[in-house]
C-alpha positions in Angstrom: 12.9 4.9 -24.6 10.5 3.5 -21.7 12.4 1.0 -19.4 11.5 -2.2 -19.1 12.0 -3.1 -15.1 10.6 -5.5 -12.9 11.0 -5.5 -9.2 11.6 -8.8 -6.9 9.5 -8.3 -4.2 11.7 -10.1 -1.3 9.9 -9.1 1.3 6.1 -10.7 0.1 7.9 -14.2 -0.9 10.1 -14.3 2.6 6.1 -14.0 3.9 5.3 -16.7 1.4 7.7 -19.0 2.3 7.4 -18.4 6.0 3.8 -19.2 5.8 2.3 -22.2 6.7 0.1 -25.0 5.3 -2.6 -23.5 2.6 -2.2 -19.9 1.8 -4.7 -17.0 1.3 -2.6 -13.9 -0.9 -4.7 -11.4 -0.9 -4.7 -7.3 -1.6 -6.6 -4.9 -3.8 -6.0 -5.3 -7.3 -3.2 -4.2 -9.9 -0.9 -4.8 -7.0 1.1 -7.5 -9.0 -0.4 -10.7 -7.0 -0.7 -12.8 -10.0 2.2 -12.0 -11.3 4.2 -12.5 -8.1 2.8 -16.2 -7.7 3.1 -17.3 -11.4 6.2 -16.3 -11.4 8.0 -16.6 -8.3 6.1 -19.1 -6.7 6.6 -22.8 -6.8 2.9 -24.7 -8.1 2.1 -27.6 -10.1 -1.7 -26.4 -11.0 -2.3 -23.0 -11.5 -6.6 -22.3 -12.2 -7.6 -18.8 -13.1 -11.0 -18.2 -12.9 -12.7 -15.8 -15.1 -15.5 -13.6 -14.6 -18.1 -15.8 -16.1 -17.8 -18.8 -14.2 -15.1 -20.6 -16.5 -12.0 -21.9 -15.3 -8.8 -21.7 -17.0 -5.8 -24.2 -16.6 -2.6 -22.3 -17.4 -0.3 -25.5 -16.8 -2.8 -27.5 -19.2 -3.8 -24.6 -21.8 -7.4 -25.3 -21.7 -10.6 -24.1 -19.8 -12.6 -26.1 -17.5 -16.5 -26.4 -16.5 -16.7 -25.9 -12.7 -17.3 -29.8 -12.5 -14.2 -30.6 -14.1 -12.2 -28.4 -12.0 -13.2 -29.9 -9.0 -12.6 -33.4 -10.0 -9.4 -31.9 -11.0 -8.4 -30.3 -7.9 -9.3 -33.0 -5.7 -7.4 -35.3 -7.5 -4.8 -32.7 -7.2 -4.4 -32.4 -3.9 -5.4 -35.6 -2.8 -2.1 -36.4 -4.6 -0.2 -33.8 -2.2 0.1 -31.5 -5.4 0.0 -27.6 -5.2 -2.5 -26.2 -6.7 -3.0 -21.9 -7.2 -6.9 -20.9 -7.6 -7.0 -17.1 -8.9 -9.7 -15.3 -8.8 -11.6 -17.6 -6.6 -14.3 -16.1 -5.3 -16.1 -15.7 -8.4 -16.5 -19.4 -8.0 -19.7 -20.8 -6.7 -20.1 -20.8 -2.4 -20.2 -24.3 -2.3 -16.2 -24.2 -3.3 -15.9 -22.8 0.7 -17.4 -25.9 1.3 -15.6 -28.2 -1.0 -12.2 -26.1 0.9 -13.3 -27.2 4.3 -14.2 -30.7 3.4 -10.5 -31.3 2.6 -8.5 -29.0 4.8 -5.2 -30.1 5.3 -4.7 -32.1 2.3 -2.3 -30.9 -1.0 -0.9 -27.2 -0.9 -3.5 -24.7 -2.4 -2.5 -20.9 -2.8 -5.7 -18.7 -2.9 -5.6 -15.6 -4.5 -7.8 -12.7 -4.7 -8.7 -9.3 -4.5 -12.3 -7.9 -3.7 -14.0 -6.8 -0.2 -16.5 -9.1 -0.3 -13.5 -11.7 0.4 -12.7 -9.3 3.5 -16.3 -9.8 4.6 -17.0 -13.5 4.0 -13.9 -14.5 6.0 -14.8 -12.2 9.0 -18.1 -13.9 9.6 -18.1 -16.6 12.1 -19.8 -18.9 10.3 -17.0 -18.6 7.7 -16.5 -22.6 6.0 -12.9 -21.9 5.9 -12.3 -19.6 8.8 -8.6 -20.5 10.2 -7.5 -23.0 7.4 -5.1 -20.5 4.9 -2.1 -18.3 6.4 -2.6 -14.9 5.4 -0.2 -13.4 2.8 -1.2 -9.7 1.9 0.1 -8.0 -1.1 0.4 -4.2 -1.0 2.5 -1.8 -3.0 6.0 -2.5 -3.7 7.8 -2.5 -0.2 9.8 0.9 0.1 13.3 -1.2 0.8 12.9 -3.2 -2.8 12.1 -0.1 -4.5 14.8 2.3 -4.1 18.1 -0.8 -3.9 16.3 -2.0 -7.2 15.6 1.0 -9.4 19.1 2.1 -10.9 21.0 5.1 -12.5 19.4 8.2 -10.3 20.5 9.9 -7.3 19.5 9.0 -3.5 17.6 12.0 -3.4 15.4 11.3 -6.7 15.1 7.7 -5.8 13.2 8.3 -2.9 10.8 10.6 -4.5 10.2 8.2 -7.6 10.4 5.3 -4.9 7.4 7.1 -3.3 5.3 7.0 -6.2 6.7 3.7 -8.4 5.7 1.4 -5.7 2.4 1.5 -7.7 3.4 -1.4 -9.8 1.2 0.6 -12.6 3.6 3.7 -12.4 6.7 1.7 -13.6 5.6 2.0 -16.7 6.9 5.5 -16.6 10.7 5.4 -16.1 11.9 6.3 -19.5 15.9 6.2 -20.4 17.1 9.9 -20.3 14.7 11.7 -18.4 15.1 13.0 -15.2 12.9 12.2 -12.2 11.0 15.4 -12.0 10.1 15.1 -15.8 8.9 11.3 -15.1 6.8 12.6 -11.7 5.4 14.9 -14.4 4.6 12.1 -16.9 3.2 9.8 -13.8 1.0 12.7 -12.9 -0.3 13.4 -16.3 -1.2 9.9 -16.4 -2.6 9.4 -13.5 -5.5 11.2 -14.8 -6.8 8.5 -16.8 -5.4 5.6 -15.0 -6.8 6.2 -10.9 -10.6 6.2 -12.3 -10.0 3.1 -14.3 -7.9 1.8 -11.2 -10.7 2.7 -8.5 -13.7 1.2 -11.1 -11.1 -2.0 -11.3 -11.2 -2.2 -7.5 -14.9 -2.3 -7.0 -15.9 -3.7 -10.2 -17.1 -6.8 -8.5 -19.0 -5.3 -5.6 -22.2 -3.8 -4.6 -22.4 -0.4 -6.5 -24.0 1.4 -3.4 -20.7 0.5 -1.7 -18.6 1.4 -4.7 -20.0 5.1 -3.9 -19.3 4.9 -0.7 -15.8 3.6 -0.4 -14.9 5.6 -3.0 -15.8 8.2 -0.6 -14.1 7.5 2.2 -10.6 7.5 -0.2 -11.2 10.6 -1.6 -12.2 11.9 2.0 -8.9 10.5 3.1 -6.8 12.4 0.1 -8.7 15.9 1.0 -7.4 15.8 5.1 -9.7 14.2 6.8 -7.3 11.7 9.1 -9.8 10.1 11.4 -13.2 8.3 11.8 -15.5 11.2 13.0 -14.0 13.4 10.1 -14.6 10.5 7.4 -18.0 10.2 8.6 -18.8 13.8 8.4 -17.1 14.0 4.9 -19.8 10.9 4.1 -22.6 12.7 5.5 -22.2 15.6 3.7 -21.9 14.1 0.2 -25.2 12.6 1.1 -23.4 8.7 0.8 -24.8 7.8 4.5 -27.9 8.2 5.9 -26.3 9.7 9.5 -23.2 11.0 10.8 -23.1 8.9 13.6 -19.7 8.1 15.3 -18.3 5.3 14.2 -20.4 4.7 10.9 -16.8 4.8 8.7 -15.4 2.3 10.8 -16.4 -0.9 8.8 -15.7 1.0 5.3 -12.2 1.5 6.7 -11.7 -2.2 8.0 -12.4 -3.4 4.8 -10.4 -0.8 3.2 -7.7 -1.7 5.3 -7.7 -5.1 4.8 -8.0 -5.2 1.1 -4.4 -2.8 1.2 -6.0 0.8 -0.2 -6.1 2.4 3.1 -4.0 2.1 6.3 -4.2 3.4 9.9 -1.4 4.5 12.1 -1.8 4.5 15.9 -1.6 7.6 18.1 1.5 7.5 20.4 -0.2 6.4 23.6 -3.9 7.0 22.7 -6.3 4.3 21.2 -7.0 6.4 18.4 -5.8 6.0 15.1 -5.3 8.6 11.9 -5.9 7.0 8.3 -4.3 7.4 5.2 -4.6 6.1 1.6 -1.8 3.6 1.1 -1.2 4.7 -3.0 0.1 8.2 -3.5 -1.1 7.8 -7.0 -4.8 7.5 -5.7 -4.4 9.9 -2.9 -3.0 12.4 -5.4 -5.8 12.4 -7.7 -8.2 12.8 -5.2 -6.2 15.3 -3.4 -5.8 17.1 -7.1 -10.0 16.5 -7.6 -11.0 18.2 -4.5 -8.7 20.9 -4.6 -8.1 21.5 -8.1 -11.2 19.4 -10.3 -8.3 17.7 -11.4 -10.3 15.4 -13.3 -12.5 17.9 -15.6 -10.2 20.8 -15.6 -7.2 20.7 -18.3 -4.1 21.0 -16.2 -0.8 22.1 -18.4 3.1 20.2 -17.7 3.6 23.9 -16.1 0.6 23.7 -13.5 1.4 20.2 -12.2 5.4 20.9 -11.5 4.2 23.4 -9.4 1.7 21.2 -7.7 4.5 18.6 -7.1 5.6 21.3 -4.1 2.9 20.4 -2.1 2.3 17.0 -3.2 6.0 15.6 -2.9 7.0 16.5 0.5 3.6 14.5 1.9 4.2 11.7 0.1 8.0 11.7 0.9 7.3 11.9 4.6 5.2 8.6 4.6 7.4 6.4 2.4 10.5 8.0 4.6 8.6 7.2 7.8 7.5 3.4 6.9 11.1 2.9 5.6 12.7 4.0 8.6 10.1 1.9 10.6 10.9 -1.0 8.3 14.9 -0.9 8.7 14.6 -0.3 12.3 12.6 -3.1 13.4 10.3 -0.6 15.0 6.3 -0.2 14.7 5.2 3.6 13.3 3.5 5.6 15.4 2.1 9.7 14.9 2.3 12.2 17.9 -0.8 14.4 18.0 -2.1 16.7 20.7 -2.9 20.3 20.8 0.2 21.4 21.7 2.7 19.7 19.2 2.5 17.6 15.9 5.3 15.0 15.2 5.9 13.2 11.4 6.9 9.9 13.0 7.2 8.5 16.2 8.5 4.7 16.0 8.2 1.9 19.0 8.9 -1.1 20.8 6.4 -3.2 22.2 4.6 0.8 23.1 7.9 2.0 24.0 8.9 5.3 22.6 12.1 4.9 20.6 12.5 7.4 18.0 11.2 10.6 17.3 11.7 12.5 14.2 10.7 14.8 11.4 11.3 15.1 7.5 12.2 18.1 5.7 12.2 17.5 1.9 13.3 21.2 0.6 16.4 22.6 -0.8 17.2 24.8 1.9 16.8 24.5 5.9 17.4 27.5 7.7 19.4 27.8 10.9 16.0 29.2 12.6 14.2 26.1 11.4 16.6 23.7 12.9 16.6 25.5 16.4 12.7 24.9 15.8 12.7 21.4 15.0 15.3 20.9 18.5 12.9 22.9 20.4 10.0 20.2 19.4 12.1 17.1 19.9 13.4 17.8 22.6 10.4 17.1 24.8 11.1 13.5 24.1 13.7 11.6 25.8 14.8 9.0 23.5 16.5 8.9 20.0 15.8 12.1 17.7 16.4 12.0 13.7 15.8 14.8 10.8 15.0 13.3 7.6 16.0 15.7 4.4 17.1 15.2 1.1 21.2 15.7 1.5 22.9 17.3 4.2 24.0 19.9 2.3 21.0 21.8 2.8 21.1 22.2 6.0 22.8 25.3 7.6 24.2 24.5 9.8 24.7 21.0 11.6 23.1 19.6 14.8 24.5 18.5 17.8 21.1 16.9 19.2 19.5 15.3 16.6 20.7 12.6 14.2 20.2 13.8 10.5 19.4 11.0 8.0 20.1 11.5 4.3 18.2 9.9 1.0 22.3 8.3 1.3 21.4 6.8 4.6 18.1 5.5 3.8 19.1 4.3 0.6 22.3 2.4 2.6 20.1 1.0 5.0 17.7 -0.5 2.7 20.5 -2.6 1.3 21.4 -4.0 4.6 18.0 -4.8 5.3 17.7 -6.5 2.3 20.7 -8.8 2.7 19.7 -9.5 6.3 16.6 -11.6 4.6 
């Protein structure tokens, strides 16, 4: 029997009620936006505007003419009302206008989800440049995931954790079944959902730039980490006219902003490496340009065994933005030709933990004297992530080993310190 579950997400309405004045929720689509402010957030009006043009008034059961809507809204907030616009940049421009013209007035909540909202608000000329707070809406915060999901084990929480923070992908906890045989499941059906997912994304934008940005994710999924390799991998699929340096970088601001990519910093270099923020989407891709994932027919049998590679990547990033996220602390990589760390986390540029993550059944005494060896050029706090201690061989006197226990524990008290 398929579970029914819906996650809180604490940590988006804390932002929500911390910010100010009007508010701008923003994020790629099928994050759970809509759904997060219908239900959680407090509104009087609530206006959904559908592709066409028409405007639909939840609280009043009836659809508007553009016209009416304004009247409506102005009225609205004129009377210190809050009012939620979905959707709202399939309105006409002159509704930026109609925004600045009344600034200050009323509470509106904007939501919405395309690039071309990324772009419009970056230009200086912007009508409503500086009025909303910013609340962006990602994937399921790691912390909410694994204290809300129930009945499974640290160690399987933090692997379905890793991949059912895709709202989509709750869909496949089922009663009984075990978490490799729902990774299974989620992978099989990934295969139908991403490319419905990705056309979703871009559906309102230039189709030239579909191509492209579609590019740079599936670039991103095959292990190419920074700006010159992205812009190679573009070149050579014939999506950009050059491969000059730097070409990517607006594709991946806008990526970026709209929550499907994100960058982490290089510990005490300017650069940054980029990954795709949904390991459903980077999976598929990763499957795709390894694998033809998406023309081949790939048995129950084929993907377990692809879940070895796939599981330990995606368990290093949700483990290193959770420990980032419970520590206070800002996630950084360490990358230079003579060593390669998972994580590296800071304070204000100050190096405070260093650590790796070993998701695997058995570590080896000669891998542990490995992993001291490579932390122990850093003089500051130095953790081993693995599933349970248990499968370690032996213990370590130097570095702090953190269990899917730990993590799990940690979470929590996060949580309650909301």
């Amino acid at each position: 029997m398929v579970i029914m579950v819906t996650i809180t997400r604490n940590f988006e309405l804390e932002k929500l009620r911390r910010a100010k004045g009007w508010k701008l929720v923003y994020g790629r689509r099928k994050t759970g936006k809509s759904y997060l402010i219908e239900n959680f957030a407090k509104w009087d009006s609530y206006f959904f505007v559908k592709r066409g043009g028409e405007i639909f008034d939840k609280a009043r059961r009836k659809s508007l003419e553009y016209p009416a809507f304004v009247a409506l809204l102005e009225e609205l907030i004129l009377n210190g009302k809050k009012a939620v616009i979905d959707e709202f940049h399939r309105l006409p421009k002159d509704f930026l206008d109609f925004l600045h013209i009344h600034s200050g007035k009323g509470e509106i909540i904007l939501v919405s989800s395309t690039i071309w909202l990324s772009k419009r608000l970056a230009e200086k000329d912007s009508p409503i440049l500086g009025l909303f707070s910013e609340v962006p809406v990602g994937l399921i915060d790691e912390r909410d995931i694994i204290t809300q999901l129930k009945g499974y084990s640290a160690p399987d929480l933090m692997i379905l954790g890793a991949y059912l923070r895709e709202p989509l992908m709750l869909r496949y906890l089922h009663e009984g079944k075990k978490a490799k045989e729902i990774i299974v499941d989620y992978f099989e059906g990934m295969k139908f959902l991403v490319p419905l997912l990705v056309s979703s994304v871009f559906q309102e934008e230039d189709k030239n730039f579909t191509q492209i940005y579609e590019g740079v994710v599936r670039a991103i999924a095959s292990g190419k980490v920074n700006s010159k390799e992205i812009t190679d991998f573009l070149f050579s699929r014939k999506l950009i006219p050059k491969a000059e340096h730097g070409y990517s970088q607006q594709y991946l601001a806008n990526l970026i902003k709209i929550g499907l990519v994100k960058k982490t910093r290089i510990f005490n270099n300017r650069k940054f490496i980029y990954s795709n923020s949904s390991p459903m989407i980077d999976s598929y891709f990763y499957l795709d340009e390894k694998y033809n994932f998406s023309e081949e027919e790939i048995g129950r049998k084929q993907i377990e065994e692809f879940l070895d590679i796939i599981i330990p990547k995606n368990i290093e990033e949700f483990a290193s933005n959770l420990l980032a996220k419970c520590m206070g602390l800002q996630r950084n990589r360490i990358i230079s030709p003579s060593t390669e760390i998972d994580f590296a986390l800071t304070r204000f540029k100050k190096l405070e933990v260093v650590g790796e993550v070993k998701w695997k059944k058995h570590i080896s005494n000669k891998e542990i004297k490995e992993i001291e060896d490579k932390l122990s050029r850093f003089s500051c706090k130095k953790i081993l992530v693995v599933p349970h201690k248990s499968v370690l061989e032996r213990e370590s006197k130097d570095i702090t080993i953190i269990s899917a226990e730990d993590m799990e524990r940690m979470a929590k008290t996060s949580l309650k310190a909301l």
